[in-house]
N, C-alpha and C positions, 0 to 999 in steps of 0.2 A: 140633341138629347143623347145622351152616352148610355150604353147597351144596362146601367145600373139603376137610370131612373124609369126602365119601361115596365108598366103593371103588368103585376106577375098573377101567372092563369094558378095560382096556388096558394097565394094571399098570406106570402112570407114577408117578411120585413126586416130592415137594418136599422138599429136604434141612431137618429142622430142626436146631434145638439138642443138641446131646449129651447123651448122659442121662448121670445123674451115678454114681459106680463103683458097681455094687452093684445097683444098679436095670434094672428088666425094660427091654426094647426096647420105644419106641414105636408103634404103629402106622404101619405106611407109610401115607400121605394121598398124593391126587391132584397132578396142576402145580394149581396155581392159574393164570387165564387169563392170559396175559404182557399187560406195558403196551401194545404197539403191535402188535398183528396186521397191521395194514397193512403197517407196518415186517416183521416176521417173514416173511411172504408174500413181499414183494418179494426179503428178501435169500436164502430158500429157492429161488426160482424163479428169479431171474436167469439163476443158472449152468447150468441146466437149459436155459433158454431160447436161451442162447447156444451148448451143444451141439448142440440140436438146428439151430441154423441154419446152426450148421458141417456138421453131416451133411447137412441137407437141399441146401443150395448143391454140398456134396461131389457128393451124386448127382446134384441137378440140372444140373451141368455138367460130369457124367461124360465129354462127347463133347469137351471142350476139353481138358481134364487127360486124356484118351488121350492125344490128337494131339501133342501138349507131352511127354509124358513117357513113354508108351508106345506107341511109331510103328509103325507096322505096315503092309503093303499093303492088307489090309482093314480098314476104319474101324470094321467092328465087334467085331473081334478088341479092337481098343484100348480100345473102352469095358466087353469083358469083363475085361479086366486092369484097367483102373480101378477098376471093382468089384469083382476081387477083392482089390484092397488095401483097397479101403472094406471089405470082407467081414473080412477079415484083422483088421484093428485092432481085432475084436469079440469074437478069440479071445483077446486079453491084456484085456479087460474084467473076467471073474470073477476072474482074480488082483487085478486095483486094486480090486473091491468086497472082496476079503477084505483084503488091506494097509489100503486106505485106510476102510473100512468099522469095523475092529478098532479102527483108529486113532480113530475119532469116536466110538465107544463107549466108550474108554477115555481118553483126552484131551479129550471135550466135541464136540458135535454141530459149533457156531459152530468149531472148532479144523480139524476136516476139511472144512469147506466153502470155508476162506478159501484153503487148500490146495490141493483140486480145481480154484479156477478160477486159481492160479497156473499149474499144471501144461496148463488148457487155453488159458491164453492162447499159453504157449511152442508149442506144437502148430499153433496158426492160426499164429503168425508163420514159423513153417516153412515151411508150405504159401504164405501170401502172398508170400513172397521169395526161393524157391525156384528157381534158375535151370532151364531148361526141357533136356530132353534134347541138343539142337543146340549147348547152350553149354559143358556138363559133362559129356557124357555116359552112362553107367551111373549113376554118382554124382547124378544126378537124380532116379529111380526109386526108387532107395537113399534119397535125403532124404527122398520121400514118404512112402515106409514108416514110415521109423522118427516123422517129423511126425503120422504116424495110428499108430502104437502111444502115443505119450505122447497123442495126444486120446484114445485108448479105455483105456488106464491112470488118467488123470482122472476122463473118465465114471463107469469101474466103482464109484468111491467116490462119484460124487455125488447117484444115486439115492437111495441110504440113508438118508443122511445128510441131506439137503435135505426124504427125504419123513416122519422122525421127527421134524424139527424142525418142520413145519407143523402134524403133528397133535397135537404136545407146545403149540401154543397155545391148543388149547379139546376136550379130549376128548370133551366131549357134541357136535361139529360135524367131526368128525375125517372123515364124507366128504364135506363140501363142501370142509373147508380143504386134504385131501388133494388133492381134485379140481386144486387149483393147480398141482401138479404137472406134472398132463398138460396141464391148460391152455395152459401156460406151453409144453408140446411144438407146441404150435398155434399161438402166437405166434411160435416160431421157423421155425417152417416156413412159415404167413406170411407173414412179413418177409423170409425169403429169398425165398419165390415173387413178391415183389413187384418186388426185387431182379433178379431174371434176365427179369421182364416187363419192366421199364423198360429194361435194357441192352438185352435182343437186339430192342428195340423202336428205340432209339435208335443204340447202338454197331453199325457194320456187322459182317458176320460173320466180315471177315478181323481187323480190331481185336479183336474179340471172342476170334478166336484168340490172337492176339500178348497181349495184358494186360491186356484189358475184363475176363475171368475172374477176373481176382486184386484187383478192386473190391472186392467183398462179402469177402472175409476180412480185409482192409486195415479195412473198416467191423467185423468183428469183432473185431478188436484195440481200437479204442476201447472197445468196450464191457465188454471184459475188466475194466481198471481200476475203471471205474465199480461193477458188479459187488463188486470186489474192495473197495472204499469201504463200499460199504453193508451189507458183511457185518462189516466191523469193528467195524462199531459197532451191532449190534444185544444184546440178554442173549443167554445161553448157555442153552439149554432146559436145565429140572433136570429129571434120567432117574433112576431108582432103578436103582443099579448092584448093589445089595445088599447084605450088612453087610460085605465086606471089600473096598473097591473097589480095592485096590493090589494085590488079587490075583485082580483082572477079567479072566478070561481069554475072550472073547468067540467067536474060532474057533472054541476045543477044544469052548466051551457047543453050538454052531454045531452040528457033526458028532457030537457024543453023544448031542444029547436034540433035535434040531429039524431029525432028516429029513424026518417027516412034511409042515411045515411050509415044508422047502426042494421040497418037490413039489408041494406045492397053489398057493403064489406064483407059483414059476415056471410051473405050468400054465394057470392063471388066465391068466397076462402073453401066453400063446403066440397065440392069435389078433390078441389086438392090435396086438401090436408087429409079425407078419408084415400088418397091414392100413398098420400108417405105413410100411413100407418098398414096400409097392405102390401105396401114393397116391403116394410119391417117385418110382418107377419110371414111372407110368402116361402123363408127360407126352414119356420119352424112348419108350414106348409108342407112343404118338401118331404120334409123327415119324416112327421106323422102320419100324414096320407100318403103319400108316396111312396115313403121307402125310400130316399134317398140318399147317399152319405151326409156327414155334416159338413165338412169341409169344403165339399163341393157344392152344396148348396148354398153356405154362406157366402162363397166366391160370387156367386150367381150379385151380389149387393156393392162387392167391389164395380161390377161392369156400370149397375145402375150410378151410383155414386159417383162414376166419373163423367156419366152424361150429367148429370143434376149439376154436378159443379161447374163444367165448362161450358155445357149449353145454356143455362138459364143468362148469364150474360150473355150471351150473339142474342138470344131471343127481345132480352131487355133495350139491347140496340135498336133491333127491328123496328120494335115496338114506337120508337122514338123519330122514325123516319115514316112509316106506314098507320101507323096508328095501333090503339092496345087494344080494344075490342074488335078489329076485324082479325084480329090474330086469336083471341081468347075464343072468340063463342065459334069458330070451326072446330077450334080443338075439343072444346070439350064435346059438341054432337060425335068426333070420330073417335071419345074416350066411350059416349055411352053407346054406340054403334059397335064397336069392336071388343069390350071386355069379356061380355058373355063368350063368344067365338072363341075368345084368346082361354077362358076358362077350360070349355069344353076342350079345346087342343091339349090344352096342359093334362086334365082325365085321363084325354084320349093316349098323350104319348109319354106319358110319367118316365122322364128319362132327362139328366141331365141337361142337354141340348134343349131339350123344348120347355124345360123352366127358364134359362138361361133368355132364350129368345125369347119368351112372353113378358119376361120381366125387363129385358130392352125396349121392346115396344112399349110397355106400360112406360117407363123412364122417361122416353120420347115423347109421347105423346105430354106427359107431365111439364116437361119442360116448355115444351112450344106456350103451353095454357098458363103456367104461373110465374115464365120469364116477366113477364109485365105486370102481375098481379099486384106487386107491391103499392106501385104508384095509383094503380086504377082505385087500392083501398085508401090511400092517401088520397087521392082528389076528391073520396066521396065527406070529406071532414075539413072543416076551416083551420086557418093553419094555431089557431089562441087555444083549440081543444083536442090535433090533432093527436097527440100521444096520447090523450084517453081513448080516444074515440077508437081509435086503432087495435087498442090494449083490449078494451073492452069486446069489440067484434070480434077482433081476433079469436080471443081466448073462450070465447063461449060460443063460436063455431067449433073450435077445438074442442072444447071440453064437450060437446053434445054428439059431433060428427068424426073427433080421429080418435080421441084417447080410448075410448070405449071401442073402434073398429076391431083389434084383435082379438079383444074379449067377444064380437058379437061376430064376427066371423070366426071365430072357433067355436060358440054355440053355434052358428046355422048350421055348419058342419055336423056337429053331435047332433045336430035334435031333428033334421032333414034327412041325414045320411047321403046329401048331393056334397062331393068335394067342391061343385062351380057353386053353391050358393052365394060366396062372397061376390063374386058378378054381378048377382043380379041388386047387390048390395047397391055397389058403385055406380050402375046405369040410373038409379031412380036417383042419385045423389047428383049426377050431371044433368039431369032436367032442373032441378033448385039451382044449382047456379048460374044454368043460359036465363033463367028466367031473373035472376038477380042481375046479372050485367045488362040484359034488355032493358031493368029500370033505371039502370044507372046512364044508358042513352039517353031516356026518356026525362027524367029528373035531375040530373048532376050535370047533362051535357057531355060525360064521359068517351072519348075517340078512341 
């Protein structure tokens, strides 16, 4: 039996030849490895990459897009309505994973991906050319919104979607190739934190008000297209929809037989993703509580950014050779073990240096824990609903646990007066997820 007929622990399949009238149903077989992995990677990740650097820029330069569009007499009122529209746009995310999710399950994985980053390019271009409160008035606020609902309508479908087509290129490597995923979250946040270093390094800070902000999403419009190039022309991952695919109903499968499953992904996801939205917040951290410059605080995002994008693959390797939960649930006890401490440090030594190093540590510790995350969410869904199922957990752990993190650790802050409250945020969010991969031992069979 050759390495392409052995059942596959992930319940993918390659479409063969029809069998002829009369005759038994073939065995379902595995994907076979696609021609170009490299190819595959890139065009799953791209648009992943390019959300996240629309988010990450969105928060990182929450204190411009107040001022511009949410004016207020206190400067910090404004950056909490900036985030709560970046918060907002996270609560139409689960309905675009179930539309656009259903979609890619039932239409072809390549068919919703080309899709989602149409819909996020139109989303950046709104926000880039968006005239500012002074010019339009209400109607400016109003553009924002609706520019961050169609990016988090995009989104909701392209987690799914992007993370069954990476692991639909090599089953037996399904958490490294997953791993790209998040990688690729690391690379956008990155390239934006590189982004807001160079300008508020270079652009003075009244330019920076006026339209040095609207740089980086101007640079995210080129890359949409590009993006949207590379996906056309990749193959179409072959999914085993099952023997009547015209009457694929992927939701309804979704809600009948895969609640289990829509609780262990999403729980798994919930430390992580509240950990990327306080590495995002930590730099406007910085400046307001602290007193720290901006430049150097936002540097503190390049250091993270480049563990997130190189480590999360070696961890996804790992994962593949040692297993994914004996690697996941240490990390996250030594995330809820150590943030408070790392909190109180940062209080304690408000000074470059020791944002710098709490925010490596935090990085680290992130990577070890959601290098393999990807796959562990994929194994808890069959592979006929796997892009909703995905879309769905995903995005309604996100829209409940990140989007809202910097909105809600910038109120503990105000309304506590403890700069560590976001701490004690994080630790009670790492008890939910040891407790969701424990069920996923338990009931998925998940390693």
């Amino acid at each position: 039996m050759n390495p392409a007929q052995k059942a596959s622990p992930i319940g993918t399949a390659v479409a063969g030849p029809k069998p002829s009238a009369g005759a038994p149903s073939p065995k379902r077989t595995p994907p076979q490895k696609m021609a170009s992995p490299v190819r595959g990677i890139a065009a799953a990740t791209i648009g992943n990459a390019l959300e996240w650097f629309d988010m990450s820029i969105y928060a990182l330069l929450a204190i411009y897009i107040g001022r511009n569009f949410f004016p207020s007499d206190n400067p910090a009122t404004g950056v909490i309505q900036a985030f709560a529209v970046f918060g907002a746009s996270y609560l139409i995310r689960p309905l675009g994973g179930l539309v656009l999710g259903s979609y890619a399950d039932r239409k072809g994985l390549k068919k919703g991906l080309m899709l989602t980053i149409r819909l996020m390019v139109l989303g950046t271009a709104l926000i880039a050319f968006m005239p500012n409160y002074d010019s339009i008035g209400i109607l400016a606020p109003l553009g924002i919104i609706v520019a961050r609902l169609i990016q988090g309508f995009s989104a909701g479908g392209e987690f799914g979607a992007a993370t069954s087509y990476l692991i639909a290129q090599n089953s037996e490597r399904r958490g490294f190739l997953g791993s790209f995923q998040f990688a690729s979250q690391g690379l956008g946040s990155l390239t934006a934190a590189i982004f807001v270093v160079a300008l508020t390094t270079v652009v003075s800070n009244e330019d920076m008000m006026s339209w040095g902000w609207r740089i980086p999403f101007v640079f995210g419009l080129l890359v949409g297209p590009a993006g949207y190039y590379i996906r056309k022309f990749v193959d179409e991952a072959p999914i085993d929809h099952g023997p009547d695919p015209e009457r694929h109903e992927p939701i309804r499968d979704l809600f009948k037989s895969q609640k289990v499953g829509i609780l262990i992904a999403g729980g798994a996801l919930v430390v992580s993703t509240a950990m990327s939205f306080i590495l995002d917040y930590m730099p406007t951290f910085g400046i307001q509580q602290l007193g720290l410059p901006k430049s150097s605080s936002f540097f503190c995002l390049v250091l993270t950014g480049i563990i997130l994008t190189f480590g999360t693959p070696m961890v996804g390797h790992l994962s593949d050779k040692y297993g994914r939960t004996k690697i996941m649930i240490p990390a996250a006890c030594a995330i809820g073990i150590s943030v408070i401490p790392l909190f109180l440090w940062l209080n304690a030594g408000r000074t470059f240096f020791v944002l710098a190093s709490v925010m490596v540590i935090l990085a680290l510790l992130k990577a070890i824990y959601f290098g393999a995350l990807p796959s562990v969410m994929s194994d808890a869904f069959p592979a006929r609903a796997r892009a909703t199922g995905l879309s769905f957990s995903y995005n309604t752990a996100v829209a409940v646990f990140g989007g809202f993190t910097p909105m809600i650790a910038a109120f503990l802050v105000q309304a506590t007066g403890q700069n560590m409250s976001p701490g004690y945020y994080i630790a009670a969010l790492s008890c939910l997820s040891i407790v969701a991969l424990s069920c996923g031992l338990k009931y998925r069979g998940i390693r």
